[in-house]
N, C-alpha and C positions, 0 to 999 in steps of 0.2 A: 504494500500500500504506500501510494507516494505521500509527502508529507506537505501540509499547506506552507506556503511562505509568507510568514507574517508579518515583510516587511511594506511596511505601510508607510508611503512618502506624505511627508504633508502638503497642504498648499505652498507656503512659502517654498519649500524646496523643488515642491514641482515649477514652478512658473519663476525658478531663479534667477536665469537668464535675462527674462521680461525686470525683473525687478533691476537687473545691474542695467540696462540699459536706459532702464526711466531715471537713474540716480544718474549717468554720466550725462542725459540730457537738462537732466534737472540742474545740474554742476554747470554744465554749460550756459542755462539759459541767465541763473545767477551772476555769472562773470561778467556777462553780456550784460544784461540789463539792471544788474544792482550791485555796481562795482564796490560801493562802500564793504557789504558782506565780506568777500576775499581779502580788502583790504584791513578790517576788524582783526578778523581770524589769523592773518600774516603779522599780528602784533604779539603776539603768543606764539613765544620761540624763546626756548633754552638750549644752549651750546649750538645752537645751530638746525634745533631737530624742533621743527613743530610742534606744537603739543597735541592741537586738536588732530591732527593727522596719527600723531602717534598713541591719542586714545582711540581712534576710529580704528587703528590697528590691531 
């Protein structure tokens, strides 16, 4: 008797893809149209190394 596979993806992980693409467009549209944002975020930096980038890590 074969055995069920119980692996069950979630939504997030199904449509991951869809997800990293809405976030680089959304990256994008911010740069573009609300320059202030990237330039906030670029003020928060130790030794050289981002902060918000290296919590979003």
């Amino acid at each position: 008797m074969k055995k069920k596979n119980n692996s069950c993806i979630s939504f997030f992980q199904r449509y991951l893809t869809i997800w990293v693409m809405l976030c680089m467009v959304l990256g994008i549209l911010i740069g573009k149209y609300l320059p202030g944002i990237p330039a906030f975020l670029n003020r928060f930096e130790y030794a050289r190394v981002s902060i918000p980038m290296a919590i979003l890590i």
